[in-house]
N, CA, C and O of each residue as an XYZ file, in Angstrom:
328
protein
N     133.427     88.960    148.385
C     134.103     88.111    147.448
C     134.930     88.931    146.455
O     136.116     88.684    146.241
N     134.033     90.240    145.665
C     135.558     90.780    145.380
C     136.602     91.244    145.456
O     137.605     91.019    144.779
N     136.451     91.887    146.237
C     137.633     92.286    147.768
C     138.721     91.202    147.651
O     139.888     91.447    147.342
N     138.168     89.832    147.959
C     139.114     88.863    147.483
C     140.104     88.316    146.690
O     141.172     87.772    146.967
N     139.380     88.638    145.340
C     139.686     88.007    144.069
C     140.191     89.360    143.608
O     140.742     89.412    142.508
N     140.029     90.728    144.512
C     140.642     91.712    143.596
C     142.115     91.847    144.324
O     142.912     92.777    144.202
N     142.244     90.687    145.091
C     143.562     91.100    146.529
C     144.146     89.829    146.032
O     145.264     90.048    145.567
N     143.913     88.990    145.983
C     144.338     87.643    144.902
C     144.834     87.963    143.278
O     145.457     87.276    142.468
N     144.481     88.792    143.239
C     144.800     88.972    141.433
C     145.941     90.163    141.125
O     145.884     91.391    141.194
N     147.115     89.127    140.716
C     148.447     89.830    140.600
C     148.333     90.511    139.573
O     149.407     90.643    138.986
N     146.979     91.297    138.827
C     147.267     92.175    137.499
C     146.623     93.300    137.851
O     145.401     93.183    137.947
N     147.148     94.492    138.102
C     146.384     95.966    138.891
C     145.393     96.265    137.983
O     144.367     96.576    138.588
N     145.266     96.303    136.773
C     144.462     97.109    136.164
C     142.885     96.117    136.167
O     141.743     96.554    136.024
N     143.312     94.726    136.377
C     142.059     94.508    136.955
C     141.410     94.480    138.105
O     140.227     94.139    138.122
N     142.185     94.889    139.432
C     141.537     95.015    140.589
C     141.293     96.314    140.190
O     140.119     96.466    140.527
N     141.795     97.725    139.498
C     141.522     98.283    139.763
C     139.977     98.701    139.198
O     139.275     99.522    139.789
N     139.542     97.967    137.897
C     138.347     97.898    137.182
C     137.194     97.051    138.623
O     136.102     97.552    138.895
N     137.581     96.112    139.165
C     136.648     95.826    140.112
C     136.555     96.623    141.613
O     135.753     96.268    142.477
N     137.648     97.928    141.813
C     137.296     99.138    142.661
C     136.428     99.958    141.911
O     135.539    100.523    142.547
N     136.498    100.156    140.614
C     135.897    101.007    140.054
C     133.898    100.415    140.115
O     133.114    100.956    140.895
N     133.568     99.550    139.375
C     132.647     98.836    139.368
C     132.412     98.708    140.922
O     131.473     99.503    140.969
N     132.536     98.383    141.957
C     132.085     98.564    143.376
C     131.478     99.620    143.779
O     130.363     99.610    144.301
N     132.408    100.968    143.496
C     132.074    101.850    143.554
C     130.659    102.696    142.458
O     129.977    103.638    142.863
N     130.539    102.125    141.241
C     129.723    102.322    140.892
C     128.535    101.921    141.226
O     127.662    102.789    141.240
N     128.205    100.694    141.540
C     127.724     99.932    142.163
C     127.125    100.546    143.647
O     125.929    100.797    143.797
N     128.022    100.722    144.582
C     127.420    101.739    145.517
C     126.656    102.813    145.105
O     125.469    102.755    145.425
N     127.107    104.005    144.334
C     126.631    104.887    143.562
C     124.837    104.544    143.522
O     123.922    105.007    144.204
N     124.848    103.639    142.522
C     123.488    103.548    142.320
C     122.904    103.002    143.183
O     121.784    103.511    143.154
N     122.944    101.979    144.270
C     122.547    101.087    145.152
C     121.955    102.388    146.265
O     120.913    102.343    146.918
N     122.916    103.456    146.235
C     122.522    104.505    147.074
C     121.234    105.427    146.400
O     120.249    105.697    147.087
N     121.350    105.836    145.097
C     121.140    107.215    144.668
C     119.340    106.795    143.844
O     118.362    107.525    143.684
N     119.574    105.297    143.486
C     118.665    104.326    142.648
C     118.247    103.090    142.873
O     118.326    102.243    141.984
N     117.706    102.791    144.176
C     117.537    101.575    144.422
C     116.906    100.300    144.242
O     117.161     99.199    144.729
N     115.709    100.825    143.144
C     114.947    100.587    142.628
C     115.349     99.838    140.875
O     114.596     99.168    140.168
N     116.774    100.268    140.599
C     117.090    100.722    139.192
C     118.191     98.978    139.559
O     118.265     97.895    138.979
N     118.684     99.424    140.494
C     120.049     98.544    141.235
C     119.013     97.014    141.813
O     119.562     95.912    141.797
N     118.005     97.108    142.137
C     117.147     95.646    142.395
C     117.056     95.275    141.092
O     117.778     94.315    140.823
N     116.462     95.674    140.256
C     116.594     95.195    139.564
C     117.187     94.886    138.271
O     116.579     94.344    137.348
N     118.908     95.411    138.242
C     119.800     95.399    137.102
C     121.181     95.130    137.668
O     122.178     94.791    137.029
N     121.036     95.415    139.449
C     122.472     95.085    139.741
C     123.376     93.873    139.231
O     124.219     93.935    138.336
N     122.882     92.313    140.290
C     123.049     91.255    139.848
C     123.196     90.882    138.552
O     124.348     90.467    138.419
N     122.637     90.830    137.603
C     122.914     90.875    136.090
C     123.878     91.475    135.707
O     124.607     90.786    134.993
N     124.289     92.731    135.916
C     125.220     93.485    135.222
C     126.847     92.807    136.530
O     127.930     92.397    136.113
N     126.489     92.905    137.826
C     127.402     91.783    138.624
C     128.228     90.828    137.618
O     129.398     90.582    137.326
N     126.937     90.442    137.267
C     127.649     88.790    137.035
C     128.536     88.740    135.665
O     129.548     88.063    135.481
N     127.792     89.779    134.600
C     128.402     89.952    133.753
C     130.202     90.493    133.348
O     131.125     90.056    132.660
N     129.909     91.886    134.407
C     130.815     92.451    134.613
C     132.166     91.112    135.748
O     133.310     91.565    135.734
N     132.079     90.207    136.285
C     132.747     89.571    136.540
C     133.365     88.221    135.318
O     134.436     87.630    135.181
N     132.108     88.186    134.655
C     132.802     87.045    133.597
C     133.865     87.628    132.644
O     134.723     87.132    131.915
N     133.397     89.099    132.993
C     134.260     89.939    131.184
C     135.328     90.029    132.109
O     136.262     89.474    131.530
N     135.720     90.411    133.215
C     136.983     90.455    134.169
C     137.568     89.130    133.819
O     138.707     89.025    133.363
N     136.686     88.006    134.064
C     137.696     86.962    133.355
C     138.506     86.079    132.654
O     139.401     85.252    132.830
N     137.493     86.841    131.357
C     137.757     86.293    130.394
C     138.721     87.587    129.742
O     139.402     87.138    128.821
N     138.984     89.189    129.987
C     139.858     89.553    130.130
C     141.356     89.461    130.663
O     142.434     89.938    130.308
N     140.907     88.604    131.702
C     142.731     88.135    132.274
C     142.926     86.880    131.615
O     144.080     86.500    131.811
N     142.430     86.281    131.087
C     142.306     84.772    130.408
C     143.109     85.204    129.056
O     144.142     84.579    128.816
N     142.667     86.316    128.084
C     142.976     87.036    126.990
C     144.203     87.152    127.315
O     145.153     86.501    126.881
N     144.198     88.248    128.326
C     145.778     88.953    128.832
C     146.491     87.920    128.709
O     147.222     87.967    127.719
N     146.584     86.834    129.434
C     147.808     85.960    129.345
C     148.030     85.223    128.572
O     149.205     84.953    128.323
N     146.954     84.593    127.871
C     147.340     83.894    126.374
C     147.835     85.286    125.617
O     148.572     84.852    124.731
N     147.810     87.121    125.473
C     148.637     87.228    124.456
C     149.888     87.757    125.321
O     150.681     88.368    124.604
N     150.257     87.688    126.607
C     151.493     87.632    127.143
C     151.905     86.267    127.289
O     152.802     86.243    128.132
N     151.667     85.162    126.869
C     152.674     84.195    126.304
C     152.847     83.997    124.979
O     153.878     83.403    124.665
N     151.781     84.490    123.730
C     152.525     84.874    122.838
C     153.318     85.739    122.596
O     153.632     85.935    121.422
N     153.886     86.527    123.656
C     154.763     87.784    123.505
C     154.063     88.773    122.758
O     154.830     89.575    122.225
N     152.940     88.961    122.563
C     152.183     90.164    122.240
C     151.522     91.055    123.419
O     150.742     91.998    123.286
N     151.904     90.652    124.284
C     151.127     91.701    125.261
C     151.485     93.119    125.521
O     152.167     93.462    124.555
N     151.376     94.019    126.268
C     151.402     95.231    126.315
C     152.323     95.360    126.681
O     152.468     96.581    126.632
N     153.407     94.846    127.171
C     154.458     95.569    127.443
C     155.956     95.103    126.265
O     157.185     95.175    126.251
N     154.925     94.670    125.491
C     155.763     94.068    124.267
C     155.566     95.097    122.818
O     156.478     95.517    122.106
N     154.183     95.320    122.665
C     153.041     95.349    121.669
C     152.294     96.706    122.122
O     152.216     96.461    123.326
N     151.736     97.883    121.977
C     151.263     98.742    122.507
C     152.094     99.493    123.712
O     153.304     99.708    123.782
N     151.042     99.823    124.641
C     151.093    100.777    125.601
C     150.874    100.400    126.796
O     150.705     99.194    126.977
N     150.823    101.227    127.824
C     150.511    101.348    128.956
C     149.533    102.131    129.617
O     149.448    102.372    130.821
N     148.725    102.539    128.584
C     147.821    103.652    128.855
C     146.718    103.367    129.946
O     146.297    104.346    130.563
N     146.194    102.082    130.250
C     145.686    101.793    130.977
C     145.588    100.980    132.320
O     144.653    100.393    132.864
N     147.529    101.258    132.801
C     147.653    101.118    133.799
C     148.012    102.418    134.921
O     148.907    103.262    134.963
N     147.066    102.167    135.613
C     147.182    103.800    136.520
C     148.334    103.878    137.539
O     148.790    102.935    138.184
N     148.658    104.947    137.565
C     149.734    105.467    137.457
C     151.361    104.622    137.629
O     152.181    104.499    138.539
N     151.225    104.073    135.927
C     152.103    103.246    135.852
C     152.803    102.355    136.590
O     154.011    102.236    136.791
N     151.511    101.522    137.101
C     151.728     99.957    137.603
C     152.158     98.923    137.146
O     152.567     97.976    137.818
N     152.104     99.005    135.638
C     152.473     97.946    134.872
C     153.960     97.452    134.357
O     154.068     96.445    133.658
């Protein structure tokens, strides 16, 4: 499913936060499996609501014309995707 929603979602810096988080995710699922039964899912679910209520943010302040390419930077689009 995120594979999906990260191939569906026209804003890079958040697919690229849900490659990152996958990969962490593997990380421990491999190294801690014990740690990942029982904290994965939780931190999952969390880490998907803040993804969306981050792009929810993003575009209410890119229709107030405050968004980042108005207002700030670009610092956190890799290698200047944005």
């Amino acid at each position: 499913m995120a594979i999906g929603v990260g191939l569906t979602t026209p804003n890079i810096p958040l697919a690229w936060a849900m490659v990152n988080g996958a990969v962490a995710a593997w990380l421990v699922r491999k190294y801690k499996p014990d740690l990942f039964h029982q904290y994965g899912y939780p931190f999952a679910a969390g880490f998907s609501a803040g993804e969306a209520i981050s792009g929810i943010v993003n575009a209410c302040l890119t229709l107030a014309n405050i968004g980042g390419t108005e207002v700030g930077s670009t610092i956190g689009c890799p290698w200047g995707s944005c």
